[in-house]
SEKOL-22016 format. One record per residue (C-alpha): z, y, x; residue in three letters. Coordinates in steps of 0.25 Angstrom, whole numbers, plus 2048, in hexadecimal, padded with zeros to 3 digits. Example, Ala and Ser with C-alpha at 12.3 -4.5 7.8 and 13.67 -1.06 7.14 Angstrom:
REM residues 2
@c3 81F; c2 7EE; c1 831; resn ALA
@c3 81D; c2 7FC; c1 837; resn SER
***
This chain:
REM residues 300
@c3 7BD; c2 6F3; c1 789; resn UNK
@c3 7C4; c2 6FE; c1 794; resn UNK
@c3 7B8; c2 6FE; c1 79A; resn UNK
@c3 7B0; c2 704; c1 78D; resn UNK
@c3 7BB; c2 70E; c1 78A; resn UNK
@c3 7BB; c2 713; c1 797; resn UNK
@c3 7AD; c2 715; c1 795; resn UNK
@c3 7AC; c2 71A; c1 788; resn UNK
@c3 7B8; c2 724; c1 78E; resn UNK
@c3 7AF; c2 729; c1 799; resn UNK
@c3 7A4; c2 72C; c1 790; resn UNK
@c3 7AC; c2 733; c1 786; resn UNK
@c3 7B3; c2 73C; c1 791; resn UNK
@c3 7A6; c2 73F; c1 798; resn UNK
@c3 79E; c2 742; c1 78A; resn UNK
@c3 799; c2 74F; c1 784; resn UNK
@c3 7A4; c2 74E; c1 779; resn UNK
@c3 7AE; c2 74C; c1 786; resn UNK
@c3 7A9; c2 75A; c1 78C; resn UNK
@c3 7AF; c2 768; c1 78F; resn UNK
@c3 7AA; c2 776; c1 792; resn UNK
@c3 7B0; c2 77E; c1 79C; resn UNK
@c3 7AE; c2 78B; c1 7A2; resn UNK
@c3 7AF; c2 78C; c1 7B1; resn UNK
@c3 7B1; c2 79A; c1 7B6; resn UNK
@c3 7AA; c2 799; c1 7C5; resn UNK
@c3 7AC; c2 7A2; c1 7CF; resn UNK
@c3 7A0; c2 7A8; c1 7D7; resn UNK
@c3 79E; c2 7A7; c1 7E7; resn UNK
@c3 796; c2 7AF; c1 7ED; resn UNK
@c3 790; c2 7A9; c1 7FB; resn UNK
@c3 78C; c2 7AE; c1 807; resn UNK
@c3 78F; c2 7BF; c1 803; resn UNK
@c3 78B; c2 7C5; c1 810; resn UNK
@c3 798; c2 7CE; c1 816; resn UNK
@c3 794; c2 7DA; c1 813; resn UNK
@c3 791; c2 7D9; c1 805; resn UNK
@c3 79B; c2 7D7; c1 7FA; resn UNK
@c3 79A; c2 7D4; c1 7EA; resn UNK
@c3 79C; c2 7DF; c1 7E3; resn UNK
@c3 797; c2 7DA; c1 7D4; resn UNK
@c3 797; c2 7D5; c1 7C9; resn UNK
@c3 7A4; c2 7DA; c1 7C2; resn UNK
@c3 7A9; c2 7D5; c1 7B5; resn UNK
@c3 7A7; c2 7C8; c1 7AD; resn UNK
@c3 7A3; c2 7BF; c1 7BA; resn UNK
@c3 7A8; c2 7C8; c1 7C6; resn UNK
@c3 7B7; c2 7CA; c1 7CA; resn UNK
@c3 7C1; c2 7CF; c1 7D5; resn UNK
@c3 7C2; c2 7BF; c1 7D6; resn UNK
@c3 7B3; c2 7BD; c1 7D6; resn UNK
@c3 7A6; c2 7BA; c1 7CF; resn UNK
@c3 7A7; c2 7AE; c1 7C4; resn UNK
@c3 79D; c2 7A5; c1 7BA; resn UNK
@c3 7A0; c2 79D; c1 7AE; resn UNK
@c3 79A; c2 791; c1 7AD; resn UNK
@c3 79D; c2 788; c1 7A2; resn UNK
@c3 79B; c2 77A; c1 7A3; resn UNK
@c3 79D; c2 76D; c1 799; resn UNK
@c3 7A1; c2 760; c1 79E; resn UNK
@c3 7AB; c2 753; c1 79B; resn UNK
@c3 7B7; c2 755; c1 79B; resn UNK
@c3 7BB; c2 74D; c1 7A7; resn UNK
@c3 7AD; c2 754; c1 7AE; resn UNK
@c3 7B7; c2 761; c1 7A9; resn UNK
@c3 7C2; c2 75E; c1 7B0; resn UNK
@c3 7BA; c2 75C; c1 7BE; resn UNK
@c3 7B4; c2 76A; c1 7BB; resn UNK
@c3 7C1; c2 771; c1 7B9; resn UNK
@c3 7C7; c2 76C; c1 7C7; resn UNK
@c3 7BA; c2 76E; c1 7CE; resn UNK
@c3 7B7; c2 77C; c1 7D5; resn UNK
@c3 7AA; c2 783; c1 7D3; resn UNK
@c3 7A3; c2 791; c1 7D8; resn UNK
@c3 795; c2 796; c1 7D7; resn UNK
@c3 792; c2 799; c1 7E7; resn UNK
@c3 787; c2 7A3; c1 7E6; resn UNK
@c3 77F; c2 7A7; c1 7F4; resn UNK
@c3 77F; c2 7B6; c1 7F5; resn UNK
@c3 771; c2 7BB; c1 7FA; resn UNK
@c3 770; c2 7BD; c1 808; resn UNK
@c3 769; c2 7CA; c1 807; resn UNK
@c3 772; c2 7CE; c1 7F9; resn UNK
@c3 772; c2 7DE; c1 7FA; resn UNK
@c3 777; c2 7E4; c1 7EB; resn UNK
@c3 776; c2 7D7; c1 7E1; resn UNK
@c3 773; c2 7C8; c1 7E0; resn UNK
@c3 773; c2 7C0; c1 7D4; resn UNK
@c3 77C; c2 7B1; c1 7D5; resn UNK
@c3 776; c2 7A6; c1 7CB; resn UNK
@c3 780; c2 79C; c1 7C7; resn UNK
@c3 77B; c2 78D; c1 7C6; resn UNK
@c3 783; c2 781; c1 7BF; resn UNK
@c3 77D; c2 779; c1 7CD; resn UNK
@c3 786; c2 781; c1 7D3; resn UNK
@c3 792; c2 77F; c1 7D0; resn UNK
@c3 792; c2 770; c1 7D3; resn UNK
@c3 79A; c2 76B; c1 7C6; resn UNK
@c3 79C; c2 75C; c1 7C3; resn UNK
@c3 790; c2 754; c1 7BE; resn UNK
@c3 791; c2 754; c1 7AF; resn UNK
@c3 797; c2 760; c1 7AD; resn UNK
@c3 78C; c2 76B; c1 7A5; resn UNK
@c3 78B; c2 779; c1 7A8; resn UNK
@c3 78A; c2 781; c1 799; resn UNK
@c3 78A; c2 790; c1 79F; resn UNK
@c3 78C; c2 79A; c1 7AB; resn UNK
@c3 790; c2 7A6; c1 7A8; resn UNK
@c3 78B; c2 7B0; c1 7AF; resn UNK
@c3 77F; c2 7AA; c1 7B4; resn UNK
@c3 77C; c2 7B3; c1 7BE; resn UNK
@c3 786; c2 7BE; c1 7C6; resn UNK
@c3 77D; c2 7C8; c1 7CB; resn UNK
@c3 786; c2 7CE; c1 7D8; resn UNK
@c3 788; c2 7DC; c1 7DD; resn UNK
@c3 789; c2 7DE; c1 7EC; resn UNK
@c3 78D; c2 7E8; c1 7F5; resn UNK
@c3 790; c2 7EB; c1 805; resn UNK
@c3 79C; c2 7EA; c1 809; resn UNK
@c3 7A3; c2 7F9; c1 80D; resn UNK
@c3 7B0; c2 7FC; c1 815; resn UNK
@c3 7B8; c2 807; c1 815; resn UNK
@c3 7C4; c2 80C; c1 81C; resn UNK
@c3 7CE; c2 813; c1 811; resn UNK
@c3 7D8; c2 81E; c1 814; resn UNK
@c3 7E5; c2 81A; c1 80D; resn UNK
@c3 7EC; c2 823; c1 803; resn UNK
@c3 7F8; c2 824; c1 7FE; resn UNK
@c3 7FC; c2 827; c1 7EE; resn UNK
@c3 80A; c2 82B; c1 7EC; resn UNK
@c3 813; c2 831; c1 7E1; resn UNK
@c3 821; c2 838; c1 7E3; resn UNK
@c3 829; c2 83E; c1 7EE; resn UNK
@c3 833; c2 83A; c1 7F5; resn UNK
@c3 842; c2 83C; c1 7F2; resn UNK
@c3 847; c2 84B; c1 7F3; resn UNK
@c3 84A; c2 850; c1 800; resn UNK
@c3 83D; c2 847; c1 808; resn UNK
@c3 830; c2 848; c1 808; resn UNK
@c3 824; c2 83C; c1 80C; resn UNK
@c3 81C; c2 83F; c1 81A; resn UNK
@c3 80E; c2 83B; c1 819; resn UNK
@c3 80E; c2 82C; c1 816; resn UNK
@c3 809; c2 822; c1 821; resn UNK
@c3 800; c2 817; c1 81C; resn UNK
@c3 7FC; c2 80B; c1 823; resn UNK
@c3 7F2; c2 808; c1 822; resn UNK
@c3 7EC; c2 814; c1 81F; resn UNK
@c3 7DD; c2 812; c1 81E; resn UNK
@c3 7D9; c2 803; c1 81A; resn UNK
@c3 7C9; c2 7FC; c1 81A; resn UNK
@c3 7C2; c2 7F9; c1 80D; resn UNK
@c3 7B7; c2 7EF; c1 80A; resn UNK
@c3 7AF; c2 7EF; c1 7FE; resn UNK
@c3 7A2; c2 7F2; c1 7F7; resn UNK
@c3 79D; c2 7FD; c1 7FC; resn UNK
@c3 79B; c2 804; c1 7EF; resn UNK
@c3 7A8; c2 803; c1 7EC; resn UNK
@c3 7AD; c2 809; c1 7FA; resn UNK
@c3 7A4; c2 815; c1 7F9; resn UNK
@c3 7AB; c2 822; c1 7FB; resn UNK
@c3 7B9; c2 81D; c1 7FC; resn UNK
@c3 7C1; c2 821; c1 809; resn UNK
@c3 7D0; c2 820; c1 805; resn UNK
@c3 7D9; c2 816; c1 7FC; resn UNK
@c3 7E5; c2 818; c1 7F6; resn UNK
@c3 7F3; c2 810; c1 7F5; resn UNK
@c3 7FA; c2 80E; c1 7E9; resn UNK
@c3 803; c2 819; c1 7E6; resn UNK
@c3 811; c2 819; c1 7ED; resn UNK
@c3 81D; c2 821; c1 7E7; resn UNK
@c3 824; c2 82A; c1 7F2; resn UNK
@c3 82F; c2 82E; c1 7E8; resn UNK
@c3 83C; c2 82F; c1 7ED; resn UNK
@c3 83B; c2 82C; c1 7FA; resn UNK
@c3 846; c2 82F; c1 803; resn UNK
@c3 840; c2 826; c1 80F; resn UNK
@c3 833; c2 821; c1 817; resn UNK
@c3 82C; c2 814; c1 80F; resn UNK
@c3 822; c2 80C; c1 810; resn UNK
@c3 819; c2 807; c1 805; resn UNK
@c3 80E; c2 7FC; c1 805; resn UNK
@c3 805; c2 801; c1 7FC; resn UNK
@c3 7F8; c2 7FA; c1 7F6; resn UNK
@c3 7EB; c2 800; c1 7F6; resn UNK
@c3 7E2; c2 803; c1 7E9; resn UNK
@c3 7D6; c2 7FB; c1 7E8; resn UNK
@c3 7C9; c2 802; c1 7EC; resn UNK
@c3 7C0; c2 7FB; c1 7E5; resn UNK
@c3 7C0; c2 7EC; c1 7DD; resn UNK
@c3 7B8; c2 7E7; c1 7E9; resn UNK
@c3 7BD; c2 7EE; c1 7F5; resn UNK
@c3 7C6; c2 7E8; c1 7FF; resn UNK
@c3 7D1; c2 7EE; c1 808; resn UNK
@c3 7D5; c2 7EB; c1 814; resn UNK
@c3 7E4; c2 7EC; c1 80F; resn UNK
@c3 7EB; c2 7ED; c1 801; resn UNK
@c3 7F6; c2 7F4; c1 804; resn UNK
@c3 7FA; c2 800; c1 80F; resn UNK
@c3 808; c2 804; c1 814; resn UNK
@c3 80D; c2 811; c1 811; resn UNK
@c3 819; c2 81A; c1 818; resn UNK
@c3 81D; c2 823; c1 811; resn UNK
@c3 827; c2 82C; c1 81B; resn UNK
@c3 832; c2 833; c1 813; resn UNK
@c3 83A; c2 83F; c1 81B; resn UNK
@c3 846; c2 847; c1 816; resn UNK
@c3 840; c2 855; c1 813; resn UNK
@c3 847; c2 85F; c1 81E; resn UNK
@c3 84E; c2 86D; c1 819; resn UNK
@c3 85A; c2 876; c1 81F; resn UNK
@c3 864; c2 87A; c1 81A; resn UNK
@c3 86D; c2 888; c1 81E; resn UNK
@c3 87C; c2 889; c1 81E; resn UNK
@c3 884; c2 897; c1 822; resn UNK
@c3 890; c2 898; c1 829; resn UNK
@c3 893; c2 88B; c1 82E; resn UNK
@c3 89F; c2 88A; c1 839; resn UNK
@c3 89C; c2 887; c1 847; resn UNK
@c3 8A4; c2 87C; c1 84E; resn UNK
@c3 8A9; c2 880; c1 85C; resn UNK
@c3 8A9; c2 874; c1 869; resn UNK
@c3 8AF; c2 87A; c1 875; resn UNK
@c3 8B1; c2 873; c1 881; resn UNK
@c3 8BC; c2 86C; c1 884; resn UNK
@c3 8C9; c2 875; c1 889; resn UNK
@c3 8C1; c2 882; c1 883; resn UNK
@c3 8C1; c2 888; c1 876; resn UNK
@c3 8B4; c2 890; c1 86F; resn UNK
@c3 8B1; c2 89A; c1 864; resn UNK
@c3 8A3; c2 89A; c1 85D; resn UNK
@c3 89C; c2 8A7; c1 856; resn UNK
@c3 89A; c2 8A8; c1 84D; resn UNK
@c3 8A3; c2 89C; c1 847; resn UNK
@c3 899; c2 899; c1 83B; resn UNK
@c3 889; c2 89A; c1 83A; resn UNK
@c3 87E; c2 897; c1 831; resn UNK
@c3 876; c2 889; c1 834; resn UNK
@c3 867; c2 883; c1 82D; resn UNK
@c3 867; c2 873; c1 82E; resn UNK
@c3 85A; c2 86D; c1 82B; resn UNK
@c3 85C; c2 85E; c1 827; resn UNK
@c3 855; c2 856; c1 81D; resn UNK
@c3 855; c2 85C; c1 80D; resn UNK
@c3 85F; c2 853; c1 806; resn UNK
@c3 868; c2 853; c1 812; resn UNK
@c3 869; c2 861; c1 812; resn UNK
@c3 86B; c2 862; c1 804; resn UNK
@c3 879; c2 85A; c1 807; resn UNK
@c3 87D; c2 862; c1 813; resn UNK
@c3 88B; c2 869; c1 812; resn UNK
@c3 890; c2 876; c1 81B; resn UNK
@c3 89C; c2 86B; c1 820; resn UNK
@c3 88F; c2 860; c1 825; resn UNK
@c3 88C; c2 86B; c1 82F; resn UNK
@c3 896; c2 86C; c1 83C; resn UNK
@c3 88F; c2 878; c1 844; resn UNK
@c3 894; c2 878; c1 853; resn UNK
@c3 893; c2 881; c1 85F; resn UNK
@c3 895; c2 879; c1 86B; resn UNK
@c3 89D; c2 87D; c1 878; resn UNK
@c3 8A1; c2 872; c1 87D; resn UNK
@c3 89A; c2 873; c1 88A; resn UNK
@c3 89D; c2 882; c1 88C; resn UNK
@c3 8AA; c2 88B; c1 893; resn UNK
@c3 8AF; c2 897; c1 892; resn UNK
@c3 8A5; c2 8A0; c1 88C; resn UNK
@c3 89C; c2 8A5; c1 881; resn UNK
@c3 891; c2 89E; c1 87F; resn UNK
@c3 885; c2 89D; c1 874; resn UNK
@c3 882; c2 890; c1 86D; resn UNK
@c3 87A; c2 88A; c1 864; resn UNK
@c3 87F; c2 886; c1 856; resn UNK
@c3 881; c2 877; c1 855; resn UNK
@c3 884; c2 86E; c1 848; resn UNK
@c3 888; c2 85F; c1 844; resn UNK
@c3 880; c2 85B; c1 838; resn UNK
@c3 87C; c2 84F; c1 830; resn UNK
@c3 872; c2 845; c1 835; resn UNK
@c3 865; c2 84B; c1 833; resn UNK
@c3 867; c2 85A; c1 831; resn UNK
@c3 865; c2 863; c1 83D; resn UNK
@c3 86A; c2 871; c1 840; resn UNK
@c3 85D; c2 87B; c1 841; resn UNK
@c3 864; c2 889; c1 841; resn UNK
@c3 86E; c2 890; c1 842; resn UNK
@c3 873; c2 8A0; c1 840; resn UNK
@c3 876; c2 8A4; c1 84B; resn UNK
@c3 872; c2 89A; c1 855; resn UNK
@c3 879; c2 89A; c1 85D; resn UNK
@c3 88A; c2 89D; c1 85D; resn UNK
@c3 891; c2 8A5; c1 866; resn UNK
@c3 89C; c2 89B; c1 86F; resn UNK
@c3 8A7; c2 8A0; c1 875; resn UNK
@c3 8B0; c2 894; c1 87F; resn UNK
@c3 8BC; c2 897; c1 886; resn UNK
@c3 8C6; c2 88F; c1 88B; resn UNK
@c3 8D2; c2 88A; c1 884; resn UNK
@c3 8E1; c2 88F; c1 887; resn UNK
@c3 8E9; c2 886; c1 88C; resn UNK
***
């Protein structure tokens, strides 16, 4: 009794009214593509950035069904070996080696007709996009990009006439200091590679340099030890150049201006106008020059 529902069972479950349709969406491999060609078509229903594709729709029991569905299957189509612009790919069920008892219903497409092309390279000069400028007070240098020409391969079609790429945009707003940005490429074309996807960018950021004028300072006077000394005159006018926003917060009282004697004797001597200022600011002139120093010894 088991044995004859064991076989009634069976012939139920590998029956036509036991059967399913399923859709298998095959990928296409293309064989043997010599190295300097490349695929360039069809676009669309059955050609993608993930590659070429067919429908086939079979119909088998549903225990056959299961064996489909964890199978793996491709259509592997031998690429001509003197191809030049086109070859057609015809898709056969024999092909796909699926289990016995299972029927193919339909491929869809039937045929893929291919578009090929040589293969170009190109070397790319690298350009930088940007928007904004930096903070008040500095201003970017010309920016330094590594790498700054990068090899393109693809159709050559697609390469034709195209010598620079450009980065996506990078924003310079604000800056008050040197960065560096890792900056992705734009794509050329859908079917050219790059040799790298991304570049590095400096982008060198100075302080902006100005001067600034103040009249009538006083002059400091060092004498050498055991001496005293006059200058004249006692008070001059100095330009100090320096970065922008630091001179924007420059004071008369930042500035000590010094006529130096310390090395000197009894005498009159003339000697250049020195000053002590903030890191970053420098003395370029002053009116007069040079002061008039008068050393003698001290009494007593």
């Amino acid at each position: 009794m088991s044995l004859l529902f064991a076989i009634t069972l069976e012939l139920y479950l590998y029956s036509p009214d036991n059967s399913v349709t399923l859709d298998l969406v095959v990928p296409v491999r293309l064989v043997n593509l010599p190295a300097s060609k490349m695929v360039v078509g069809p676009h669309g229903e059955h050609g993608s950035e993930k590659g070429f594709f067919a429908t086939v729709v079979v119909r088998a029991a549903s225990p056959i069904m299961d064996q489909v569905k964890a199978g793996s299957y491709s259509f592997n189509i031998e690429v001509p070996e003197s191809v030049q612009k086109t070859f057609t790919a015809s898709f056969k069920a024999n092909d796909l080696n699926l289990p016995r008892r299972v029927q193919v219903l339909d491929i869809q497409p039937e045929k893929i007709e291919f578009e090929v092309e040589d293969i170009a390279q190109r070397e790319l000069r690298v350009v930088i996009p940007f928007e904004g400028e930096p903070d008040g007070g500095y201003r970017a240098g010309a920016f330094k990009i590594f790498p700054d020409r990068v090899r393109a391969y693809g159709p050559a079609t697609e390469l034709e006439g195209i010598n620079i790429i450009e980065t996506e945009k990078i924003s310079v707003a604000n800056l008050t200091k040197s960065k560096v940005f890792d900056v992705p490429l734009k794509s050329v074309g859908k079917l050219t590679a790059l040799a790298v996807n991304t570049v590095s960018v400096e982008v060198p950021v100075y302080p902006i340099e100005s001067t600034k004028t103040f009249n009538k300072l006083s002059i400091t006077v060092v004498a050498p030890d055991g001496y005293a000394a006059t200058v004249s005159p006692s008070k001059v006018d100095v330009t100090v150049a320096g970065p922008q926003r630091a001179l924007e917060l420059l004071q008369r009282q930042d500035i000590q201006l010094i006529a130096d004697g310390r090395f000197l004797t009894d005498g009159k001597y003339l000697v250049d106008v020195g000053a002590k200022l903030p890191d970053g600011i420098k003395l370029i002139d002053s009116n007069p020059l040079q002061v008039e120093l008068t050393v003698m010894a001290s009494n007593g």
